[in-house]
Each structure stands twice: as C-alpha cells, then as structure tokens.
C-alpha positions as CSV (number, residue, x, y, z in Angstrom):
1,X,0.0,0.0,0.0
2,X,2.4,2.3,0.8
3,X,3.8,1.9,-3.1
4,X,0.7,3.0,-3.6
5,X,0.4,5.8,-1.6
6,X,4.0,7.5,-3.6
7,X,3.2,6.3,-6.8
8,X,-0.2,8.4,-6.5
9,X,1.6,11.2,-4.5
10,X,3.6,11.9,-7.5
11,X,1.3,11.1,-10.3
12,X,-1.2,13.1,-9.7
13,X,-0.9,16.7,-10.9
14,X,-3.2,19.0,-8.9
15,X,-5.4,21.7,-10.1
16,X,-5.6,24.4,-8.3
17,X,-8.6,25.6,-6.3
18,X,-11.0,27.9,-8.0
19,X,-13.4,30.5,-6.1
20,X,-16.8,29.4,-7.8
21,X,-18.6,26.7,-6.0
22,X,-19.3,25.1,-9.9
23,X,-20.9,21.5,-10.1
24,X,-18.8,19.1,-12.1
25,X,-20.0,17.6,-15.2
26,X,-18.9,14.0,-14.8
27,X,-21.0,11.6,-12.8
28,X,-19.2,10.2,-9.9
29,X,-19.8,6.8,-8.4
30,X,-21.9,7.1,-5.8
31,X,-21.5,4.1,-3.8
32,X,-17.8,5.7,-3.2
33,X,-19.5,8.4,-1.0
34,X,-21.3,6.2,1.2
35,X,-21.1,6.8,5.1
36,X,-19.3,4.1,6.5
37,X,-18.0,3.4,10.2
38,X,-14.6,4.5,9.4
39,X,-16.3,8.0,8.8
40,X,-16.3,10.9,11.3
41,X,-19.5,12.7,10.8
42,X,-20.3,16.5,12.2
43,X,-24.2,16.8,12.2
44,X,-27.0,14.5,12.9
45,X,-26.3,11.6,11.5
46,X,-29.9,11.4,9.9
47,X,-29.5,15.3,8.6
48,X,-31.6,15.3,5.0
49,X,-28.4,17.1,3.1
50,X,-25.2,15.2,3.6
51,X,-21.6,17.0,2.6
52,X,-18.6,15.0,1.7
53,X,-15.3,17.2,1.4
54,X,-12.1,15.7,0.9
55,X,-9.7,18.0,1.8
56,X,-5.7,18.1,2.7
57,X,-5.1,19.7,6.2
58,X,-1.7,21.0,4.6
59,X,-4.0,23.0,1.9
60,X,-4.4,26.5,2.7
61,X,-7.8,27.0,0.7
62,X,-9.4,24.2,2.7
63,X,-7.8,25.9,6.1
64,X,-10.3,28.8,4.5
65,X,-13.1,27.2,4.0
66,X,-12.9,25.5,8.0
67,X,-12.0,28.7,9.4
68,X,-14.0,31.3,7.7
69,X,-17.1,29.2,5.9
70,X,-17.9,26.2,8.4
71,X,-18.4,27.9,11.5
72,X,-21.3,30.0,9.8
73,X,-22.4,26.5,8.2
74,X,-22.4,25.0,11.6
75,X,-24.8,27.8,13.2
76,X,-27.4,27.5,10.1
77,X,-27.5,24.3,9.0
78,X,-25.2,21.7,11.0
79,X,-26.4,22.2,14.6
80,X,-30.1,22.8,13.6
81,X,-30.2,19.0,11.8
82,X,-30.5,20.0,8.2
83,X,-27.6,18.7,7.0
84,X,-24.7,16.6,8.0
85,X,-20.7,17.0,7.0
86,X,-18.1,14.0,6.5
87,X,-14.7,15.5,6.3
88,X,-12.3,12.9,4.0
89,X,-8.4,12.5,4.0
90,X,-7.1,13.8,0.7
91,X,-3.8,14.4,2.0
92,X,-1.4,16.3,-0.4
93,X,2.6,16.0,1.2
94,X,3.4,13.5,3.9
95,X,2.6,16.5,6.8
96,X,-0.6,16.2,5.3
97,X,-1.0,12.5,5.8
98,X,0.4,12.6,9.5
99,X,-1.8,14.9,10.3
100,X,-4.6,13.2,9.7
101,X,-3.1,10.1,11.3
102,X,-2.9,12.2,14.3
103,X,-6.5,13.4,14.2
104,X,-7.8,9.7,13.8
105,X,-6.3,8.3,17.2
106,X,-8.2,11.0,18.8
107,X,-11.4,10.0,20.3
108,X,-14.0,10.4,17.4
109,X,-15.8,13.1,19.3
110,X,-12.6,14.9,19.6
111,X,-12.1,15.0,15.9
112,X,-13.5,17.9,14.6
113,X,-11.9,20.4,17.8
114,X,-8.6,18.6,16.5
115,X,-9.1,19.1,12.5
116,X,-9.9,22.6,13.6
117,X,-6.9,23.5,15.3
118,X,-4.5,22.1,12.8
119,X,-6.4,24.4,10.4
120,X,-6.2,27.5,12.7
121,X,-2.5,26.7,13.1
122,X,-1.8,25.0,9.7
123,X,1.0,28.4,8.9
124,X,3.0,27.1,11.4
125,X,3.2,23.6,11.6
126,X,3.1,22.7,7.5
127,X,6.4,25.0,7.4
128,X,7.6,24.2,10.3
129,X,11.5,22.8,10.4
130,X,10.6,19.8,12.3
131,X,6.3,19.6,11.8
132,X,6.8,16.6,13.7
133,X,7.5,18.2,16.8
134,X,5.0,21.0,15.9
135,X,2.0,18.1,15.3
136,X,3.6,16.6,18.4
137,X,2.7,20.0,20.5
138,X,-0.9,20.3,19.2
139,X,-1.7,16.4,19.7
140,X,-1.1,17.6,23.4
141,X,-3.7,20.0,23.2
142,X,-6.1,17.1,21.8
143,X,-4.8,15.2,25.1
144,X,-2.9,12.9,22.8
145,X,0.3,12.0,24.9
146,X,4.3,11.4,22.9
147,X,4.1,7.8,23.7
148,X,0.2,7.5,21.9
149,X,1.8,9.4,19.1
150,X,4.6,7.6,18.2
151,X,2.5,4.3,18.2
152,X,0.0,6.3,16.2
153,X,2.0,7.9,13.6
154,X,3.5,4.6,12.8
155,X,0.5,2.6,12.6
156,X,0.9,1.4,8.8
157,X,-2.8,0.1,9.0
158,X,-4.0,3.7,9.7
159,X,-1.8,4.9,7.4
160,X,-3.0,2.6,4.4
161,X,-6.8,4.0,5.2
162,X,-5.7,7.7,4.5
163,X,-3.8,7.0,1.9
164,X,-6.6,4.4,0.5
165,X,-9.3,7.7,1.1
166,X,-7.3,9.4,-1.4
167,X,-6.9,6.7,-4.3
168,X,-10.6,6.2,-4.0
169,X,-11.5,9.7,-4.6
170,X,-9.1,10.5,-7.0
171,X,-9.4,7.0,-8.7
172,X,-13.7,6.5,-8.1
173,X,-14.7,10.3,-7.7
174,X,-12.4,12.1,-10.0
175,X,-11.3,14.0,-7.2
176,X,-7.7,15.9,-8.5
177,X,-7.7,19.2,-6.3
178,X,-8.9,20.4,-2.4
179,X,-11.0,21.4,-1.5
180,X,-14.0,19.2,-3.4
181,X,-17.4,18.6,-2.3
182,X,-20.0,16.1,-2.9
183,X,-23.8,17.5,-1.8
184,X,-26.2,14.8,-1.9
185,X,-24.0,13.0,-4.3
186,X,-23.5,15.4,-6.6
187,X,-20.2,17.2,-7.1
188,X,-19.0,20.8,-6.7
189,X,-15.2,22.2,-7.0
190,X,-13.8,25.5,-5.7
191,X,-13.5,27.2,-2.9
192,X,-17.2,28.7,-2.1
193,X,-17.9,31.0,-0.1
194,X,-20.8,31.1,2.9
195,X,-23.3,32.6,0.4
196,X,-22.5,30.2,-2.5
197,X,-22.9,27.4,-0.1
198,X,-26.4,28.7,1.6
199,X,-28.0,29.3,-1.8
200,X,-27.3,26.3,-2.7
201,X,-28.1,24.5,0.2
202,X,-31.3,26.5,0.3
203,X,-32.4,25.0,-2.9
204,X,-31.6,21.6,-2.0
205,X,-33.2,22.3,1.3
206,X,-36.5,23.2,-0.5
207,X,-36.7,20.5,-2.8
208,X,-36.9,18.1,0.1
C-alpha cells in the first residue's frame, strides 16, 4: 500500500482551487461516498443534506473554508439538523497525511476540535522545520500523549486507510484538487464561499 500511496503522491498533478462553488460535469460513483464506520461525521447523523469534502489539512484553501465558511455553516444548518458533513483524507505531502493520522487516534468526538486547530495553526506547523515536533505540540492539546503518538503515527494500517481515502477519490470520484465537495452526491469544485454554499443548500433544502 504504501507503493501505492507515492506512486499516487507523485502522479497526480493537482489543479488548483477555483473561487466558484461550480458543479462538475462527470457523474461520480456514488456508492464511493457512502457513510461508513470509518467516517467521522459533524451533524445529525440522519441530517436530509449530507456533505462530503475531501480535503488536505496541509491546503491553505481548505484551512479557508474550515475557518472562515464552516463555522457560519455550523450555526445555520449543521447544529439545527439539516444537513450533515463528512470531512475525508485527501492528503497532499506527507505533513498532510500525518496529520490526519494524528486526528484519527483522537477519540471520534474529539475530531473535529482537533481538524480545527490544525487548520487555525496550519501556517505554522506545514512550514515548520521539524512539523513533527509542531504536530507533536498540538496532539497535546487534543490530550494525545508522545508515547500514543509515536505508536499512532506509525501505525501502517492507519496509514493505508488515508492514503486508500485518497486513491478512492481520486481513482472513483475524480477527485484531483482540495478542497472538493459532494452534496447529496453530486459534485461541486472550488473554494465557495458562505453565500454560494447557503443558496445552494437553500435549494436543496427546499426540494426536500
């Protein structure tokens, strides 16, 4: 797998993000973007609208779109039960993938307050000298101890599921930049902004 994981690492040439929230004209294959177990899920799990983003924790447009777009998401439509988000590894550089490593041992209530901060702080770690030691620092904060790290970060199983969440999409979904989303299946590029995402969603919302 982890043959895998390089050979697509350096394969893939990715576009970059655009700032329209445009649907894609390819179908996708839907069964691909069925919630599973190994899925964290923010929302109700029986919300009406579901969102899949695959998204790099190293990528600065997704570090946008969790710092400046979801929070106002969350207040309108997460919290209140109308839809439901499933955040997906599709992890761009090796910080990237340990990063998400490290999120995954968390407790799967703890999460989303851990993909959060390594958004918030993402300027500082993804450059850092030695991001090991800077990831190391914020696992701390997710009460994530050196000992539970080490055995976490070399987990190859763990590793082989992030880097599998990224063949599938790219592979299945056509997924080939970050941020992307899939909204009831169908999918949407870019980096949107809070009122590209609520009109749509509105729509959606009123169609069901």
């Amino acid at each position: 797998m982890r043959e895998i994981w390089f050979t697509v690492l350096v394969g893939l040439t990715l576009a970059g993000a655009s700032p329209a929230l445009a649907q894609a004209p390819k179908p996708v294959d839907t069964n691909a973007l069925a919630v599973t177990g190994e899925d964290r899920v923010l929302g109700k799990p029986d919300a009406p609208i579901t969102i899949v983003e695959y998204a790099s924790l190293s990528c600065p447009h997704c570090a946008h779109f969790a710092t400046e777009v979801l929070p106002k998401l969350r207040e309108k439509w997460i919290t209140p039960g109308k839809i439901k988000l499933v955040l997906r590894a599709f992890p761009l550089d090796e910080p990237a993938l340990r990063a998400e490593m490290e999120a995954r041992c968390a407790p799967p209530e703890r999460y989303y307050p851990l993909v959060e901060t390594l958004f918030e702080t993402q300027d500082k770690w993804v450059v850092a000298k030695d991001w090991h030691a800077a990831l190391e620092r914020i696992a701390r904060l997710g009460g994530i101890g050196k000992k539970e790290l080490d055995a976490c970060l070399s987990d190859k199983a763990l590793e082989d599921q992030v880097a599998q969440s990224r063949l599938t999409a790219a592979q299945q979904l056509d997924v080939n930049s970050t941020p992307t989303f899939f909204i009831n299946g169908t999918k949407y590029d870019g980096e949107p902004s809070f009122e590209a995402f609520d009109k749509l969603l509105s729509g959606l919302a009123g169609k069901s």
